[in-house]
C-alpha angles and dihedrals in degrees: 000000000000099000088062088046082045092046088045095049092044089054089039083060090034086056097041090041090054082048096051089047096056096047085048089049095051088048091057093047095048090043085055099055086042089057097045086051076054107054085039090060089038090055095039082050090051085046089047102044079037097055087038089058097047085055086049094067101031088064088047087065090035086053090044096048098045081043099061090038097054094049078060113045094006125074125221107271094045089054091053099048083044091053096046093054082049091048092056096049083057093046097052085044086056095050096045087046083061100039080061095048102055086048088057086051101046088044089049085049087056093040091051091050091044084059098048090049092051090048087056094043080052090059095049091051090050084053103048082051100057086044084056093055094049090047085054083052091045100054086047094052088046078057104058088042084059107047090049094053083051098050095050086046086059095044091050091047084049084044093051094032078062108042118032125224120284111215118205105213096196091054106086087202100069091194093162097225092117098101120192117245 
């Protein structure tokens, strides 16, 4: 009787490790599509600061050119109202630079903890793994089990097939397990 309750425990783990290992499975996978959203943002934010960059200095030559332009054709209160309009689109480049930079570190925060989270999804899998293969040792070992109960049984019914019972009259019992020499 316990080694059914022992075969069935040991498929009741079998069945809830296989479980465990699916759900793990589907974490990873969804971890991972996460991460690959992730390094796409990360890349669209490098072209962006990249191409903000790029912008930023454009506008510097752009600044230097209309500057020495204007000191030419432009007077000087012309020049200044000119240069504060170019001041405030600077401004508002730099903003939005920094807009995108604190994006890139918050994405790099929630990459970083993505990371951490897969690594962890990893070990459990390695875990779950190493629990599979004792379970495998664990069934072969239930089969061995098995085959040598069965063996024994056969033995006994070969024991019993060549000496009959020996039945004890004076033991109320009666149990059978007197056996003739």
């Amino acid at each position: 009787m316990s080694d059914v309750d022992n075969n069935d425990d040991l498929i009741s783990e079998d069945n809830s490790c296989a479980l465990q290992l699916q759900d793990l499975e589907y974490m990873i996978q969804l971890r991972e599509e996460e991460l690959l959203e992730m390094k796409a943002t990360v890349t669209k934010l490098a072209e962006l600061q990249s191409k903000l960059d790029s912008q930023l200095i454009a506008i510097e030559h752009m600044q230097n050119i209309i500057g020495n332009h204007q000191q030419k054709e432009i007077g000087f209160l012309k020049r200044e109202a000119s240069m504060e309009d170019e001041m405030l689109q600077s401004i508002e480049g730099e903003s939005a630079f920094y807009q995108l930079q604190k994006k890139l570190e918050s994405n790099e925060i929630e990459i970083n903890k993505q990371m951490r989270e897969l690594k962890e999804a990893v070990e459990l899998y390695h875990e779950i793994s190493d629990l599979q293969k004792k379970n495998t040792e664990l069934e072969s070992a239930l089969e061995m089990a098995n085959l040598d109960n069965q063996f024994l049984k056969e033995e006994l019914e070969e024991l019993r097939n060549r000496q009959p019972f020996q039945f004890d009259n004076n033991d109320e019992s009666n149990d059978g397990t007197a056996f003739e020499q």
